[in-house]
C-alpha positions in Angstrom: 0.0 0.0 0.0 0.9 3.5 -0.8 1.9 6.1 2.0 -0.5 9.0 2.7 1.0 12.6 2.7 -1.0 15.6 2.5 -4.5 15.3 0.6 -7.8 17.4 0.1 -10.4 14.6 1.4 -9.4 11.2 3.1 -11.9 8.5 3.5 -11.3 6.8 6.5 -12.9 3.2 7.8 -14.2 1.7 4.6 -13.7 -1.4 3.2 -11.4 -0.6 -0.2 -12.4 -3.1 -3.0 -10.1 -3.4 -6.1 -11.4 -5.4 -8.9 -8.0 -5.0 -10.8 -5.7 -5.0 -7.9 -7.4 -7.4 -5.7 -7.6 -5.5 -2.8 -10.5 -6.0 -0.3 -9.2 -4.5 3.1 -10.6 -1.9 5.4 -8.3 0.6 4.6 -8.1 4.2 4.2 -8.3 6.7 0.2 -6.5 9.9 0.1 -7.9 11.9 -2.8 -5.9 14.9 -4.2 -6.7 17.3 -6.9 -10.1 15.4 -8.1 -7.8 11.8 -8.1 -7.0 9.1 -6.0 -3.6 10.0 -4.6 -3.2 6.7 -2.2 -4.3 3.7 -0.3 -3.6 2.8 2.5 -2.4 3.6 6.2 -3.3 7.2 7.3 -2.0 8.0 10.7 -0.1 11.6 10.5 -1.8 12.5 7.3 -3.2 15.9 7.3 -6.4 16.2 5.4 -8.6 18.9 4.6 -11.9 16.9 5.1 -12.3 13.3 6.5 -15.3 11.3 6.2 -15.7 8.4 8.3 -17.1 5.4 6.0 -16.6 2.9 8.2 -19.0 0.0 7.0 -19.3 0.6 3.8 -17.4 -0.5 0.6 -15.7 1.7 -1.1 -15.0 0.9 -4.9 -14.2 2.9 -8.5 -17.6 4.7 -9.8 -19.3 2.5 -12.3 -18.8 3.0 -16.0 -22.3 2.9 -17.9 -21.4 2.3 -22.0 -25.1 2.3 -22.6 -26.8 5.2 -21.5 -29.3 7.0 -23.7 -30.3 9.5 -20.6 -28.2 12.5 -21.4 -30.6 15.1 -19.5 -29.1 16.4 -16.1 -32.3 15.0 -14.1 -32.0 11.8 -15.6 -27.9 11.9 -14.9 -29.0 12.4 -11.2 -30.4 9.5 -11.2 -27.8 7.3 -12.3 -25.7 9.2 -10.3 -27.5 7.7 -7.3 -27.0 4.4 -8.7 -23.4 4.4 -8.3 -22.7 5.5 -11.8 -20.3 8.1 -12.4 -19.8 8.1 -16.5 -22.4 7.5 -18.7 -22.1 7.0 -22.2 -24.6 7.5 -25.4 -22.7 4.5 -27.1 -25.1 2.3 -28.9 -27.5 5.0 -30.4 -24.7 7.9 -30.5 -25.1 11.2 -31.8 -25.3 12.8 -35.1 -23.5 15.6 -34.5 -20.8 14.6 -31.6 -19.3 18.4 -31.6 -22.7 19.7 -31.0 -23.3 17.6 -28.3 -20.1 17.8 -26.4 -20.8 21.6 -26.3 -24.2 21.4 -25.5 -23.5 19.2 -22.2 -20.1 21.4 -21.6 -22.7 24.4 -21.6 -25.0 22.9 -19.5 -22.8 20.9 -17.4 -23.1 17.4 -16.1 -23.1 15.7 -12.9 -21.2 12.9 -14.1 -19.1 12.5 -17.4 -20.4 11.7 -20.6 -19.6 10.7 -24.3 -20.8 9.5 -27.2 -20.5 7.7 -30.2 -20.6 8.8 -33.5 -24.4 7.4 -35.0 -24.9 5.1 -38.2 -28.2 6.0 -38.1 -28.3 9.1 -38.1 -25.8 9.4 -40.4 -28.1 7.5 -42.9 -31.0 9.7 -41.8 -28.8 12.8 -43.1 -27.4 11.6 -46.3 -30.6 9.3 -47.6 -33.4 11.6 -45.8 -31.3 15.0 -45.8 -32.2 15.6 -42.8 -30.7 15.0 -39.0 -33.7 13.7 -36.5 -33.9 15.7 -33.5 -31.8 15.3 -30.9 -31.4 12.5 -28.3 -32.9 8.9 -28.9 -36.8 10.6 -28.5 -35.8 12.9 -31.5 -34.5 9.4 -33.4 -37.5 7.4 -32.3 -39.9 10.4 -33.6 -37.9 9.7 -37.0 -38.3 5.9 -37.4 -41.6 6.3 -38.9 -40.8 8.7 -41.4 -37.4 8.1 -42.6 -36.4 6.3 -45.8 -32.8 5.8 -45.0 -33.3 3.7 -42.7 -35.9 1.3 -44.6 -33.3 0.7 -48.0 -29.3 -0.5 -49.0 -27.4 2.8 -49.8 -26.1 3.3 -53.6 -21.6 3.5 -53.6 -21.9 7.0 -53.5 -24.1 7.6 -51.2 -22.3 5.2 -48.9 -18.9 6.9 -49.4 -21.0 9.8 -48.1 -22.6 7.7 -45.0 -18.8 6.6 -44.3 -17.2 10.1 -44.6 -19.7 11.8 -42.2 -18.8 8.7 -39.4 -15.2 9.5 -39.8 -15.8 12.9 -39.5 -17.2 12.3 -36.2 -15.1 10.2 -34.9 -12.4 13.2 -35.8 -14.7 15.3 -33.8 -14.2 13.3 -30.7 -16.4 10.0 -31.1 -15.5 6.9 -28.9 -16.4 5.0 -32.0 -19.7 4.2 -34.3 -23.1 3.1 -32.6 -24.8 0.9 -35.3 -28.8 0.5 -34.7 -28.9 -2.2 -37.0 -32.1 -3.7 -35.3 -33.6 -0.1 -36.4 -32.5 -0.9 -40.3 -32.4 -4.5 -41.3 -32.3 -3.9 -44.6 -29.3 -2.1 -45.3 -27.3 -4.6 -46.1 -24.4 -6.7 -45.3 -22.0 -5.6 -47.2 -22.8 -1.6 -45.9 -22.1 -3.2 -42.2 -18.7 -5.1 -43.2 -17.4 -1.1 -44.6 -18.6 0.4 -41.0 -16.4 -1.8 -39.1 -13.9 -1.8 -41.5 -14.3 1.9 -40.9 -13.8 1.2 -37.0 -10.9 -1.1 -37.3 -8.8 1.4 -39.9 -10.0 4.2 -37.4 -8.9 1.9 -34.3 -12.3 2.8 -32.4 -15.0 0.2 -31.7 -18.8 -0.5 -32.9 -21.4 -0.6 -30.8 -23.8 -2.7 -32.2 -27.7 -3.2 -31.5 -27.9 -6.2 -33.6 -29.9 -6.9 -36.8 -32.0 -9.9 -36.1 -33.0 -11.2 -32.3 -36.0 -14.5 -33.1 -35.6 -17.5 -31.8 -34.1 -19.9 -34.4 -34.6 -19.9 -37.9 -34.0 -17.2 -40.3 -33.1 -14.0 -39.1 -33.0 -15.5 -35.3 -30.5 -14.2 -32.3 -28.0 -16.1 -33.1 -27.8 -15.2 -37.2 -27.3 -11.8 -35.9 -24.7 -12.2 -33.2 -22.9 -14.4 -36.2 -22.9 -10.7 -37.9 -21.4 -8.7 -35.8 -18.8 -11.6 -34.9 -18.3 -11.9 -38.6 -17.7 -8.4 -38.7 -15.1 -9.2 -36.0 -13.3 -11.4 -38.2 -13.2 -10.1 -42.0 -11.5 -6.4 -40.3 -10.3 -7.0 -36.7 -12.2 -4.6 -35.1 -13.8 -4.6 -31.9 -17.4 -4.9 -32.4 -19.5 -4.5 -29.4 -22.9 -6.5 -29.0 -25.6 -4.1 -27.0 -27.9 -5.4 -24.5 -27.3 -8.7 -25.0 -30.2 -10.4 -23.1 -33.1 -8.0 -25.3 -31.3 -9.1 -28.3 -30.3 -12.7 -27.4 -33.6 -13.7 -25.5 -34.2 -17.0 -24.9 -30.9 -18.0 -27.2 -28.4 -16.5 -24.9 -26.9 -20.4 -24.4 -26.1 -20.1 -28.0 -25.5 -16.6 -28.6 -23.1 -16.7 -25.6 -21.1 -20.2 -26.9 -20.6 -18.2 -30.3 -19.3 -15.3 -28.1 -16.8 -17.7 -26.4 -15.8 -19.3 -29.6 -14.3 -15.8 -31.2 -12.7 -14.7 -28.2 -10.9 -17.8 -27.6 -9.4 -17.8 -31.8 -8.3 -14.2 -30.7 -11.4 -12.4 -31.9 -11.8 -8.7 -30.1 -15.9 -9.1 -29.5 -17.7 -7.6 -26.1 -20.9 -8.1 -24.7 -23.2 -6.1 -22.0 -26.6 -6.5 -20.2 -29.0 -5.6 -18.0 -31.1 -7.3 -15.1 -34.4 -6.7 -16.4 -36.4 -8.9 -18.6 -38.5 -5.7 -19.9 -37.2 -3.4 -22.7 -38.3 0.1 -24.2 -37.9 1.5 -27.4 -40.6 2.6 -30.1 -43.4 1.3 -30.8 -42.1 1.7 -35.0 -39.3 -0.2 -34.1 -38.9 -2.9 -37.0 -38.8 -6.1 -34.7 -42.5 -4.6 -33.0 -44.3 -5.4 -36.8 -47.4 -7.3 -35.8 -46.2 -10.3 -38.1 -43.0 -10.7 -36.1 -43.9 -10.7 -32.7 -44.2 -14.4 -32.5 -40.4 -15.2 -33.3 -39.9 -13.1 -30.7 -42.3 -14.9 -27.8 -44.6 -12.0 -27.8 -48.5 -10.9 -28.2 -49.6 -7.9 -28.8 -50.2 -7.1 -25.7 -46.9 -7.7 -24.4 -46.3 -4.1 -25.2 -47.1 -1.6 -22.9 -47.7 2.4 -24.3 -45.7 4.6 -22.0 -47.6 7.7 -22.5 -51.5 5.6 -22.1 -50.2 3.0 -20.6 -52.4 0.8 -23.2 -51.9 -2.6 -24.2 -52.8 -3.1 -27.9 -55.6 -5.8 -28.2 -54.6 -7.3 -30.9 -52.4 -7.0 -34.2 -54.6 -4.4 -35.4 -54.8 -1.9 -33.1 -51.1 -2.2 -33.0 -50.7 -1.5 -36.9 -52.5 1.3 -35.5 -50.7 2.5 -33.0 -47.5 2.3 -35.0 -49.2 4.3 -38.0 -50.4 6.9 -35.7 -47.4 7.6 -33.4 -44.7 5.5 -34.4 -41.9 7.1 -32.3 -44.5 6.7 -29.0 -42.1 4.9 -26.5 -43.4 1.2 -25.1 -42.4 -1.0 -22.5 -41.7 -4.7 -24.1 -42.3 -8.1 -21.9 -39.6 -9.8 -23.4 -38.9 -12.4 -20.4 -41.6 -12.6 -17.6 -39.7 -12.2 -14.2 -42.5 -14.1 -12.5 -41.8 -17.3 -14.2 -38.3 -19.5 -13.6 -37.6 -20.8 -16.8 -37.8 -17.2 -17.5 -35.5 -15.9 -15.1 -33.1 -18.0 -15.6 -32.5 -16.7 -19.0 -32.1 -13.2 -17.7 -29.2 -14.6 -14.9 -27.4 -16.7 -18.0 -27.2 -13.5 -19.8 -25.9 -11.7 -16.4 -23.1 -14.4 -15.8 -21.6 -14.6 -18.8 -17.7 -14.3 -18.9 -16.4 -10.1 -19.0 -20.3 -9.1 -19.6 -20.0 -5.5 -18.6 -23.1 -4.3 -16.6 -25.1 -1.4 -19.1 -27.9 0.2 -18.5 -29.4 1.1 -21.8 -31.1 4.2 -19.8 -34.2 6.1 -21.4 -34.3 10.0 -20.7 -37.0 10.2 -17.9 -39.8 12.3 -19.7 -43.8 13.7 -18.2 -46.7 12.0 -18.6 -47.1 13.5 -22.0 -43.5 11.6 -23.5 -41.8 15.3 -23.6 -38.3 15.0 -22.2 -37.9 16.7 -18.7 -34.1 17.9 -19.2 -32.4 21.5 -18.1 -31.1 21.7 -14.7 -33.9 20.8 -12.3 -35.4 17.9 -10.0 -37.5 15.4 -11.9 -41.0 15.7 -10.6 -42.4 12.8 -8.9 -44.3 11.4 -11.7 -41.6 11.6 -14.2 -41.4 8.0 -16.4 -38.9 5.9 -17.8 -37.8 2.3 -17.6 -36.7 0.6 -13.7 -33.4 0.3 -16.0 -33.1 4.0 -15.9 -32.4 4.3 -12.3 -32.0 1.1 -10.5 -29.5 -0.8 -13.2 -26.6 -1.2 -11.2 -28.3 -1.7 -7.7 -30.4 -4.6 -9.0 -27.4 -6.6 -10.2 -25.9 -5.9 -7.0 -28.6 -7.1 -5.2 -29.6 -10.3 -6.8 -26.4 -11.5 -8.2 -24.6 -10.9 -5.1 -26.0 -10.2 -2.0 -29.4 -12.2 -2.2 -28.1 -15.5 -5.0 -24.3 -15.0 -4.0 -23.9 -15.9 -8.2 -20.8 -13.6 -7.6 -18.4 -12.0 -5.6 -18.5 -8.9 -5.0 -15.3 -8.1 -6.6 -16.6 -9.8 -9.7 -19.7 -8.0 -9.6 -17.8 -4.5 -8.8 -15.3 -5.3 -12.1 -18.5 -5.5 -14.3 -19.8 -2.1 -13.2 -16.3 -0.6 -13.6 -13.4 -1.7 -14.9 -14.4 -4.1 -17.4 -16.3 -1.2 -19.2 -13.5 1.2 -18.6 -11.1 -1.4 -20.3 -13.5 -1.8 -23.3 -12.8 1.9 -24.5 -8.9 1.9 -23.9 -8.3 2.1 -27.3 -11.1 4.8 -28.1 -9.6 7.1 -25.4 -6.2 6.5 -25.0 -5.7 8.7 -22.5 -8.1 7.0 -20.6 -6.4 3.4 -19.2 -8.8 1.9 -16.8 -7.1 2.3 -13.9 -7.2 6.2 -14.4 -10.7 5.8 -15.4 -11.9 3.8 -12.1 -9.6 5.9 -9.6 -10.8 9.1 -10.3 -15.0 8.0 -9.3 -15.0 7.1 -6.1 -18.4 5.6 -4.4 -18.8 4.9 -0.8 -21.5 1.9 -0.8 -23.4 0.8 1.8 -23.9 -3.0 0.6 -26.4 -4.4 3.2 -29.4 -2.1 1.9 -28.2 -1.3 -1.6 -31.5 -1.9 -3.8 -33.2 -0.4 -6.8 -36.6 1.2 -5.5 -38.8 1.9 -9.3 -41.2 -0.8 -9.4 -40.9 -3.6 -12.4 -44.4 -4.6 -12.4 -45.7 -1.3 -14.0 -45.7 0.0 -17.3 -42.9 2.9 -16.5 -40.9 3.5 -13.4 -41.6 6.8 -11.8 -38.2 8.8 -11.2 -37.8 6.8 -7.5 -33.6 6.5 -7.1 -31.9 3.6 -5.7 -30.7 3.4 -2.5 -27.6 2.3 -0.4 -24.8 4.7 -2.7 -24.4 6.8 0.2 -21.7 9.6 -1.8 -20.6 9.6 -4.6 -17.5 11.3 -6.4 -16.9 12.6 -10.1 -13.2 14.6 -10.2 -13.0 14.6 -6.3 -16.5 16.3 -5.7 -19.6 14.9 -4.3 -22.7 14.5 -6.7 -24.3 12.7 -4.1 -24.0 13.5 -0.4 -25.6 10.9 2.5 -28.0 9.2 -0.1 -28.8 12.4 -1.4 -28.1 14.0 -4.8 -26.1 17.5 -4.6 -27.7 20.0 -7.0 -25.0 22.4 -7.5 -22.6 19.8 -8.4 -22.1 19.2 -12.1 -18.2 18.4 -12.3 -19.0 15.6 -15.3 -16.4 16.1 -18.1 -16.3 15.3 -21.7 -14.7 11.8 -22.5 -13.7 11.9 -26.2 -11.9 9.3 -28.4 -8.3 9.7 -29.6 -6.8 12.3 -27.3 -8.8 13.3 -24.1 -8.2 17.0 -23.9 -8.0 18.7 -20.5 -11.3 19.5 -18.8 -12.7 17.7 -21.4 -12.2 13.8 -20.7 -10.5 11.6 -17.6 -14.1 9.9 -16.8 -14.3 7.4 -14.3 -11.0 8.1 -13.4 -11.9 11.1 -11.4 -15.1 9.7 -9.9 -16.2 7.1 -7.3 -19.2 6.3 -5.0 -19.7 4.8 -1.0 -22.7 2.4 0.0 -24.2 1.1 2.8 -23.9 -2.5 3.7 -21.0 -2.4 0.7 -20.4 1.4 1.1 -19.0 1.5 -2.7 -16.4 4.5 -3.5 -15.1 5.1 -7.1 -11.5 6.4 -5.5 -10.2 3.7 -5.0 -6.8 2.6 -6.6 
């Protein structure tokens, strides 16, 4: 352990876990100029501030790759799940200059990126015309776009390709590919994105094309893609939410994912711990015709803003004609049955599966987005996923089936993810990235509190991340979320600037009954 000298806040009495170096000790963090400056002994330090975390874990803040919530309200929330960088990977943004300024204007509570966005790129070129902004703008678009509904001529793919790397020159941590959103653009079109990514040396972060259950166009066809993908260029190709898009063929998705990685392949893999998605009722994989491949009725499908379940197939047509960006919850996996649930855990204890939230921007009962910086009111909506991700792994795949340790389950939330971008950000190693968040965790009561029986989640936090640190400041204070603290900075691909990157690296949390803090080294 490292020798203390002077430092501005010491966190005294908590138990230190380490995913990388194995440490798991009550010990003491010195943090200095927004970083971890040492572990260890503390008698004769001099600190400015000491906090007493004595029962409670502290641990590197969690590194969310999957985060569509890029509001300040909806930040806060994740915030009090322990997170303390959240990224807009899989959807990305259309114009990744704009939206680093935007959120540098704004400010953020805890650090943020994004991708640079196929789709939208497709939307611009085919459509000429960039949906609005966020994944609500790009849901409002599904119905009426072309480009993402056809294959792209040479020329206009040149086009598509140029305005990616022109993003990714802009700061992008690589290229989200909705392909789930376009199924018909082609092979060929996806093969030239990641070869894109691998002569760029960024990843893809891929919702994949297909997700039935056997057959043509099943789960496992389109995990094959994006492995494919893998192969024929070398890059490193990303698969989104793998439980929504695996289903019940995670056994086989999962051996396919083994089989790459162990002939060298660089492939990666997230989830979350519900077995209930959201996304837009246009979505391609929602047609009427192919909700049986996928398990589902009709009224499987919950309408966020009515909270309607569609009768049949056509009132659905219906509903899709009529609002076809109209956010629904999807009963993919049905928590109440075993078979069920065990599905869901497979996907959650895979080998290096990063923990991802895939977080939806809370919005009012009308589906507007509730962003700018103040407090979500109490009947704000979004998905449980939004808020209560990374408490609800916690919870049941530690603390209540003991599935994994919690140094396992800690590495999934934060340095697994961290490691996935080294490349992208190569200023960012994962060390840096998890010993600059700090969380102090109490572990006995850490829990999600949204319900996951109802159609939305109102904006109800998690509990148990007692404070939590981005760059060496509290976000959240006793369980509590500080307002005036937005200390989130930009992570960008290539070269993090300064005051612009360094994400997780600068921010932690502490919980009760596992008091979880992001400084630790």
């Amino acid at each position: 352990m490292t020798r203390f000298r002077d430092c501005d806040l010491l966190l005294a009495g908590g138990r230190v876990v380490d995913p990388e170096s194995g440490l798991d000790t009550v010990t003491a963090v010195a943090i200095s100029g927004g970083t971890v400056a040492a572990v260890g002994e503390s008698s004769g330090l001099r600190a400015s501030r000491t906090l007493d975390v004595s029962g409670h874990v502290v641990t590197a803040g969690f590194v969310d790759l999957h985060s569509h919530a890029q509001t300040i309200p909806s930040l806060r929330l994740q915030a009090l799940d322990g997170v303390t960088t959240a990224l807009e990977l899989e959807s990305g943004a259309g114009d990744v200059a704009r939206a680093l300024a935007v959120a540098a204007a704004e400010g953020r509570p805890v650090n943020y990126g994004y991708s640079a966005s196929w789709a939208q790129a497709r939307m611009a070129v085919l459509d000429g015309e960039t949906p609005g902004p966020g994944p609500l703008g790009f849901a409002a678009g599904i119905g009426t776009s072309t480009g993402l509904r056809r294959p792209a001529d040479p020329a206009e793919l040149s086009r598509i390709i140029g305005r990616l790397e022109e993003e990714i020159g802009a700061g992008a941590l690589g290229i989200g590919v909705l392909l789930g959103y376009a199924p018909r653009t082609g092979r060929a079109e996806y093969l030239r994105v990641a070869d894109t990514a691998a002569r760029l040396n960024v990843p893809t972060f891929t919702h994949a094309r297909f997700k039935a259950h056997g057959g043509p166009e099943s789960a496992l066809e389109g995990a094959a893609e994006i492995v494919a993908a893998a192969a024929a260029t070398g890059a490193h190709m990303h698969l989104c939410h793998l439980n929504s898009t695996s289903l019940r063929a995670v056994d086989e998705v999962a051996e396919l994912i083994d089989g790459a990685r162990a002939r060298g392949l660089d492939v990666t893999t997230e989830t979350y711990p519900y077995g209930a998605g959201m996304t837009a009722v246009g979505a391609p994989f929602l047609e009427p015709e192919r909700l049986p491949r996928l398990g589902l009725r009709p009224s499987d499908l919950v309408v966020v803003a009515t909270g309607e379940r569609p009768a049949d197939a056509d009132r659905l047509r219906r509903i899709r004609h009529d609002t076809p960006g109209a956010l629904v919850v999807v009963h993919y996996l049905d928590e109440a049955s075993e078979p069920d649930l065990a599905v869901l855990r497979r996907a959650l204890l895979l080998d290096d599966t990063a923990i991802a939230s895939d977080a939806i921007p809370f919005t009012d009962a009308g589906g507007t987005p509730i962003d700018g910086d103040r407090p979500l009111p109490s009947d704000a909506l979004s998905h449980p996923r939004s808020s209560g991700t990374f408490a609800r792994f916690l919870r049941t795949m530690v603390r209540e089936t003991a599935a994994l340790s919690l140094r396992e389950a800690l590495r999934r939330c934060s340095l697994l993810p961290a490691t996935f971008l080294q490349a992208a950000a190569r200023r960012w190693p994962a060390r840096a990235a998890c010993g600059r968040a700090t969380t102090p965790t109490s572990w006995s009561s850490i829990s999600p509190r949204s319900p996951t029986g109802r159609r939305t989640a109102p904006a109800r936090s998690s509990v148990g991340f007692t404070h939590v640190f981005v760059g060496g400041q509290a976000v959240v204070r006793d369980g509590a979320v500080v307002p005036a603290a937005l200390p989130g900075r930009a992570i960008v691909g290539g070269a993090l600037e300064a005051g612009r990157g360094d994400p997780g690296g600068r921010s932690g949390s502490v919980g009760r009954g596992s008091r979880v803090s992001g400084e630790a080294e």
